[in-house]
N, C-alpha and C positions, 0 to 999 in steps of 0.2 A: 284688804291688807291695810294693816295702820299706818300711818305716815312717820309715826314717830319715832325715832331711832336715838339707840344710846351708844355711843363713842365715849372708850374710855384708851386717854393716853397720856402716858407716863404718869404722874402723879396727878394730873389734872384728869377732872371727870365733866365731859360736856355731858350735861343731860341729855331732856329729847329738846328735840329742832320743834318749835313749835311757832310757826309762821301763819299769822292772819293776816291777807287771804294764804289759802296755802296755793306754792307754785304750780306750775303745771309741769314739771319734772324735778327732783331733784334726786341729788345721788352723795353720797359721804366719799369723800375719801382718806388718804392717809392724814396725819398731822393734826397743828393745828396754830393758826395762826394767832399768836402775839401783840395785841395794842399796847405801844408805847410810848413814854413822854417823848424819843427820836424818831417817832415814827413820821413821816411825810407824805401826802398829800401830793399827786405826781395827778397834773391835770392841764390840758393841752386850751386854747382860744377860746373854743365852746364848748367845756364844763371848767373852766375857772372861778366861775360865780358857784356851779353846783361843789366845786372844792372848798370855796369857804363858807356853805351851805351845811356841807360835812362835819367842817373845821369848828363851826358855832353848835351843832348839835351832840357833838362830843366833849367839849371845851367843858359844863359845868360840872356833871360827875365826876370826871376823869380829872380836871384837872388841868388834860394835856394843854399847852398851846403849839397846836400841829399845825407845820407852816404847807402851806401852798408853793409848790413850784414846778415849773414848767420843762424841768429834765431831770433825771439821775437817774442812778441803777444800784444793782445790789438788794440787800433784802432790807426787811420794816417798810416798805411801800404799801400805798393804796391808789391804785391808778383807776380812773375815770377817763373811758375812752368809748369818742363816739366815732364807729365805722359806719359810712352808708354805703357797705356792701349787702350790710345784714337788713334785708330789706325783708327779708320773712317775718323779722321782728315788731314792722312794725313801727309807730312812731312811739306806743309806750313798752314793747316789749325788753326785755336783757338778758345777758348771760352775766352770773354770778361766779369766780371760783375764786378757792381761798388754799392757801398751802402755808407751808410754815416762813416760805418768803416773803409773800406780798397778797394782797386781794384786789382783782382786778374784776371789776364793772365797764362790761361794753356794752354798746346799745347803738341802735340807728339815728337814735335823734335824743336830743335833751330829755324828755319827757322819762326816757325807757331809763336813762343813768340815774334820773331824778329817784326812781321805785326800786330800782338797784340799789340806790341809797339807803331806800327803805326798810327794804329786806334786809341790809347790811347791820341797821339798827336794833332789830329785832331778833339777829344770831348775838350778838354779844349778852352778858349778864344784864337782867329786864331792869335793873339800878341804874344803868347807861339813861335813861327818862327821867330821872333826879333831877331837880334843877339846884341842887347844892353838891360840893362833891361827897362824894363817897368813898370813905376809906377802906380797906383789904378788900378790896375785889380785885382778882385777874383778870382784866380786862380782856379775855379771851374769843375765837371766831373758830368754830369746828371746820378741820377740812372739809370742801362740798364745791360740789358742780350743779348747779342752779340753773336753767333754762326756762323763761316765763314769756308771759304775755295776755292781758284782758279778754275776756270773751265778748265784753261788751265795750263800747266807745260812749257809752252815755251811764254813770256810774255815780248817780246824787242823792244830797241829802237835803233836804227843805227845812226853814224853818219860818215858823210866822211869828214877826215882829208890831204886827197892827194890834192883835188881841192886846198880848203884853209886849211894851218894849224892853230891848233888850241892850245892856250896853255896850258900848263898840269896842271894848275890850273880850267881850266873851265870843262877842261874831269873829276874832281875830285867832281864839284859843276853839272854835269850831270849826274853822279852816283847817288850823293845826292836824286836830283828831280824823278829818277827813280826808289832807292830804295821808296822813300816818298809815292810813285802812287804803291807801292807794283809790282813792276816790277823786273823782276829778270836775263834781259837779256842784257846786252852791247855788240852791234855790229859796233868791231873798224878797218872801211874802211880805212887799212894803207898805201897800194899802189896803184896808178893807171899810167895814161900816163903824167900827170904834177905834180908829186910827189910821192918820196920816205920817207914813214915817221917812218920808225922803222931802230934803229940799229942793223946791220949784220957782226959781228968781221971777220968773214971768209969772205967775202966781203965788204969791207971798200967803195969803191968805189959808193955800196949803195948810201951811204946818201951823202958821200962828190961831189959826182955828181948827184946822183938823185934828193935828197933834194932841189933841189935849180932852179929852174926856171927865165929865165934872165926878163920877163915882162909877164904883165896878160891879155888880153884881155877884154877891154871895152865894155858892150853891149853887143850883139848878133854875133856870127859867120857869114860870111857873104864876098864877094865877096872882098871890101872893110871892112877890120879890125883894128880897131884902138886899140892900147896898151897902157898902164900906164906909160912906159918904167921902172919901178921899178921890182926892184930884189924881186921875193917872197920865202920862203922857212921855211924850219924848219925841225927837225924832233925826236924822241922821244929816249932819252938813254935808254938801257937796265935795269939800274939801276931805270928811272923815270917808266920804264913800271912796274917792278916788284914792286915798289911802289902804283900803280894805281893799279896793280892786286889785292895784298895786301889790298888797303882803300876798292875797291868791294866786297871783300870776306868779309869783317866785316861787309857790307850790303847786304850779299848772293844775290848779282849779280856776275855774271859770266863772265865774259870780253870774247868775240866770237875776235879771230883778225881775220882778212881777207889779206890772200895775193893773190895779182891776176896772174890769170895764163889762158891761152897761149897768152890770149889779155889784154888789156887795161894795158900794160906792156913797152909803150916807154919811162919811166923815168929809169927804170933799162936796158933797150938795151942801153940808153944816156950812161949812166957808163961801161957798158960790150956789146958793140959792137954784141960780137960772140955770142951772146944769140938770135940775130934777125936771118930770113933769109936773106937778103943780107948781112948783117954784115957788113955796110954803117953807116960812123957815123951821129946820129942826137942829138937832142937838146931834153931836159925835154919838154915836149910838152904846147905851151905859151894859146893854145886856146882851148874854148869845143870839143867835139864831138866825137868821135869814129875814133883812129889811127888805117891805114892801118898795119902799123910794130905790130909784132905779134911774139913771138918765135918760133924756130924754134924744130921742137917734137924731135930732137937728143939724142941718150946716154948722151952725154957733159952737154946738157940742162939739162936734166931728173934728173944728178947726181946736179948739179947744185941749181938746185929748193929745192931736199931734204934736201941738207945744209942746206937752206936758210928754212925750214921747222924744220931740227932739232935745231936750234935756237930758232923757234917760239915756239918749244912746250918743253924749257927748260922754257923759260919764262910767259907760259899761262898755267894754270891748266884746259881749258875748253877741255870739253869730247869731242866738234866739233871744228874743223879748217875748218874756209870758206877758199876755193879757185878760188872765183870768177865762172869763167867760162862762164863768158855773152858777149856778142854783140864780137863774134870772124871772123873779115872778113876773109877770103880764098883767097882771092888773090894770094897772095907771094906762099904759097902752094900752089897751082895752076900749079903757072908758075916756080916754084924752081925743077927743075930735080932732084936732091937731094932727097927734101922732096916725088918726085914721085914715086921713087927707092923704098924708105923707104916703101911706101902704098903698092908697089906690092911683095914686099920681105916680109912684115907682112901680106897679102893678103886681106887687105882692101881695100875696091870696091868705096869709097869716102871719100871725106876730114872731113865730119862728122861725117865717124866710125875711124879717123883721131886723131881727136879731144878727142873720145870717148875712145880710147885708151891710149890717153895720159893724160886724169883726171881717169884711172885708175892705172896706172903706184901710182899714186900718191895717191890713195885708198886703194891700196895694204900698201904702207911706211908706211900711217898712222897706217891700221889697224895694220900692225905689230910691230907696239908702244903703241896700247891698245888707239888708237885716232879713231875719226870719222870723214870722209869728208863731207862737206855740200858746196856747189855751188849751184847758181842759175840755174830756169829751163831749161837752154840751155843744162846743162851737160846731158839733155834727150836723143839729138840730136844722131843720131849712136848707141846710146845702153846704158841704166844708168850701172852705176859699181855698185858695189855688193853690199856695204855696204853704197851705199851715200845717204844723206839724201837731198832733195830738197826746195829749196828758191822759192817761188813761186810767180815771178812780174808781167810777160805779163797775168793779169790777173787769172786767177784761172786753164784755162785748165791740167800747165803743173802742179799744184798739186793733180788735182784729177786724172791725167795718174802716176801718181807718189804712191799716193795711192791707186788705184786700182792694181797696181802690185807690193804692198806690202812694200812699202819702206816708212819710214818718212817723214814729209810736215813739214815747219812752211812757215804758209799765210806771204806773202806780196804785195799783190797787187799792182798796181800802181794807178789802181781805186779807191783804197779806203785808203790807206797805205804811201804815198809819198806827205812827209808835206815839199817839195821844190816846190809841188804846187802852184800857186794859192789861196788863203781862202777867195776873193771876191773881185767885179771888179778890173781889173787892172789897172784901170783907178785912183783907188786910194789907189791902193798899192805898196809895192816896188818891184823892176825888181825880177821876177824870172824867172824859167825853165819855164811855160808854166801851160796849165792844170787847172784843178774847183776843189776843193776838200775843201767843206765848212763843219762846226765842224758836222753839223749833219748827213752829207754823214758819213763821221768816225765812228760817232755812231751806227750807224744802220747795221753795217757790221757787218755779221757772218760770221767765218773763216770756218764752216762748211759747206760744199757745199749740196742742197740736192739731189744731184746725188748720193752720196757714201754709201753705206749699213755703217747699224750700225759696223760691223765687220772694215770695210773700213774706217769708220771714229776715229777708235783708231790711225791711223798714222796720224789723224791733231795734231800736238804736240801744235799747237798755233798761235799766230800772232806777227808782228813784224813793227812798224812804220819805216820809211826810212829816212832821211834828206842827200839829196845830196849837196854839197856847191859849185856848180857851181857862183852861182848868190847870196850866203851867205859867205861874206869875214870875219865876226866876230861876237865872243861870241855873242853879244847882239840880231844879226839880227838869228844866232841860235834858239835863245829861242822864238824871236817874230813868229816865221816860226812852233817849233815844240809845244808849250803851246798856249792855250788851247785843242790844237787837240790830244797832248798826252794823255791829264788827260780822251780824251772821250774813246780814246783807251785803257786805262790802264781799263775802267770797260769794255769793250769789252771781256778783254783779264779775266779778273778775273771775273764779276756775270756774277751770272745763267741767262742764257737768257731770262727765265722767264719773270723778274723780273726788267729787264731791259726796261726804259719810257723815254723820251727824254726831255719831258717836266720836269718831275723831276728832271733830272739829271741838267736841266737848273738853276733850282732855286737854286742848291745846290753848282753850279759851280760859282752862284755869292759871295757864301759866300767863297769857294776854293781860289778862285782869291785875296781874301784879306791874306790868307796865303801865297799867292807867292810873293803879295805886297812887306810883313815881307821879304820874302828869298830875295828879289830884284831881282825878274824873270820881265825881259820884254817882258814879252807875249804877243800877240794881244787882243787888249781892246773886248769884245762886242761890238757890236752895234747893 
């Protein structure tokens, strides 16, 4: 059945209702309600903030200045009400209805009134996303009884700012877009081998060396390498982070940072030498690929790292800290007498119970800060630590070995999840990493595997889109890379799968796309 419905009353004509993600019920009724410049903003202790949340998101098109207050009656209302009887809902679920008196959003808890809002943004005319006003539009709201609610609790999007940086204005209009998609997870790749992009006061040398890469690599990695010869770099103040954490939190997203650890770590060996194992100076690393240089697992390191951790987590309120943990060569350990010592003195039989020791070292810190670790599925390798929770990209194996011996998953495939892919021929698109991953592959992904017993599949916490920016140097080529492929994931991640039609979501996504118009997202057109 299509979701889309047309309501025609009195001389006004709502078209179809076309909602991403789409709810898990909705229903039309008679009328239709009225946005106007009297209209009010009726909002109780704990959504007063979410009323002039409202107040500011309707303010530039419209015009209105709708005030906030805390009683009246009669009609032109919009009330914002949280009951916690509705505990079926849920901390982000709500009920939506709209009549020609008033539109009221209940919910259990802030979060669920938050996406009532959102849903509420996306029934009026898609020009409401304008940030200048908009003359002759009826600011109009189809009658409808709305019943929702997430299928999943972990519902993110990645971006990686070490390849290229990215500036703290657009990480601010990517929150935006993610809370919009009712998305509730920001995953901020801040280190790798050609950039340092957070600042670390007890290690300065961080950013004033890691930051900054002397040329980029043109093209593809390759025998013959050609560079930009330009300086690239950047990286984020303490002060700019706890601002960005700050504007997420008013969109209950949750900023995930990622620091990498024991590999993809040659921009910080650049700065601090004695962190590798040969402790050979090198250079912020100018080209793709996966760096041999790697840390070395020492006490030095270990204390090292945690610094550079208790910094992280004065600045991020998230319950998980990524610590990487992917594509870790062996090499240097191998051949580092040192680090050989070390394995038969700890009485490890190989470099990947090596490895496995050393993202638990780091399991332990957190946990003993009331943190969680979360790396990708490599940290399997040797032994999961106790308390980690798994990223799962080569595919799905390492989260259903991850779930079956009880530990937390959020999906990220690279089959289905990694929108530095490819989205169709290359022949006439712009260079990227490689790979097919066209909007419907996206859509069609369930992050549940059906190998895993019902018991087994309580630790899929969710799913999570990827954008690597190897071959994505700015904002713009971001957005054209992660839209429209987000918006398929974002109902992946929130409807019931039920419920879930590809062809519908088609129709709906034409109408979507003129909302991001309004935002000035440059996404990839259909065709």
């Amino acid at each position: 059945m299509r979701f889309l419905v047309l309501v025609v009353c009195g001389s006004v004509c709502i078209g179809q209702v076309n909602l991403v993600p789409r709810p898990s019920l909705v229903r039309l009724t008679p009328g239709i309600f009225v946005l106007r410049g009297d209209t009010k903003i009726l909002a109780g202790p704990e959504t007063v903030g979410l009323g002039q949340q409202l107040a500011g998101y309707l303010r530039p098109a419209t015009g209105f200045e709708l005030p906030v207050v805390d009683s009246g009656a009669g009609a032109g209302l919009i009330r914002l009400v949280t009951d916690h009887t509705m505990v079926d809902l849920g901390q982000e679920g709500y009920i939506l209805q709209a009549d020609p008196n008033e539109v009221l959003i209940r919910a259990n808890a802030a979060p669920g009134v938050f996406y009532g809002i959102q849903t509420l943004r996306q029934l009026l005319p898609e020009a409401v996303f304008s940030s200048g006003k908009v003359e002759g539009v009826e600011w109009v709201v189809p009658g409808i009884y709305i019943e929702d609610r997430p299928r999943f609790s972990w519902r993110g999007m990645h971006l990686d700012v070490a390849r290229h940086f990215m500036p703290a204005e657009f990480i601010l209009k990517y929150i935006d877009l993610l809370a919009m998609h009712k998305m509730n997870r920001f995953h901020w790749h801040l280190t790798d081998d050609q950039g340092w992009r957070i600042e670390i006061r007890k290690y300065p040398r961080l950013t004033e060396v890691g930051a900054w890469r002397s040329q980029t690599l043109v093209g593809r990695p390759g025998k013959q390498m050609q560079f930009d010869g330009k300086r690239h770099g950047g990286f984020y103040t303490q002060r700019q982070i706890r601002q960005i954490v700050a504007y997420a939190k008013q969109r209950f997203v949750t900023v995930v940072p990622e620091i990498e650890m024991p590999g993809h770590c040659q921009a910080a060996l650049a700065a601090y030498p004695e962190l590798g194992v040969t402790g050979k100076r090198l250079e912020v690393l100018t080209y793709w690929g996966v760096s041999e240089d790697i840390m070395n697992p020492g006490p030095s390191t270990i204390a090292f790292m945690q610094g550079v951790l208790t910094e992280v987590m004065e600045l991020f309120d998230s319950p998980f800290i990524h610590i990487g943990g992917d594509e870790v060569p062996k090499t240097q350990w191998k051949a580092s007498p040192q680090v050989q010592a070390m394995m038969k003195q700890l009485g490890l039989e190989n470099e990947d119970q090596l490895q496995s020791w050393f993202i638990r070292q780091m399991d332990s810190f957190l946990a003993s800060k009331g943190r969680r670790l979360i790396g990708w599925d490599e940290i399997l390798e040797g032994g999961l630590a106790p308390g980690a929770t798994v990223m799962s990209w080569r595919g799905q194996a390492g989260g259903i070995a991850a779930a079956k011996a009880g530990h937390d998953v959020v999906m990220a495939p690279n089959s289905h999840t990694y929108f530095d892919y490819y989205q169709a021929d290359p022949k006439t698109e712009p260079l990227a990493i490689g790979g097919y991953l066209p909007l419907e592959k996206v859509y069609g992904y369930d992050p549940v595997p059906a190998e895993l017993s019902t018991e087994q599949a309580r630790h899929i916490l969710g799913v999570q889109g990827q954008v690597w920016t190897e071959y994505i140097p700015e904002p713009n080529k971001v957005e054209y890379m992660a839209f429209p492929r987000a918006c398929a994931l974002a109902e992946v991640a929130w409807t019931p799968k039920e419920i879930k039609d590809f062809n519908d979501f088609r129709v709906r996504l034409d109408v979507h796309l003129k909302r991001l118009d309004a935002i000035g997202v440059n996404y990839r057109p259909l065709r």
